[in-house]
C-alpha positions, 0 to 999 in steps of 0.5 A: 321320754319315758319308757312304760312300766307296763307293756300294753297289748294290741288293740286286738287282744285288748278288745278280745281280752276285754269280753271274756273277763272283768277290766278289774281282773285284767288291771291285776293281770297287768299290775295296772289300775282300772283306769288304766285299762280305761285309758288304753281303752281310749286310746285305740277306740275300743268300746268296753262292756256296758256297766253291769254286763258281768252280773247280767251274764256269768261268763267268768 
């Protein structure tokens, strides 16, 4: 088996990562795409933002 190119965070600090700044920033951050960050998304069950929750609230 392969070992991963990028090492993922924990589900915790993914979740809290998630919240404070845009998934296209996180995918740069980790030299990952977006979908990437969809999938580890989807592997621990974490619920990203709705679309459209950066433009609403101006947080970054």
């Amino acid at each position: 088996m392969k070992a991963r190119k990028v090492e993922r965070p924990s589900k915790e600090e993914l979740e809290k990562m998630l919240w404070e700044k845009p998934t296209t920033w996180l995918a740069k951050e980790f030299g990952v795409s977006g979908k990437a960050i969809e999938k580890w998304c989807k592997t621990y069950g974490i619920q990203k933002p709705p679309r459209g929750y950066w433009n609403r609230n101006k947080k970054y």
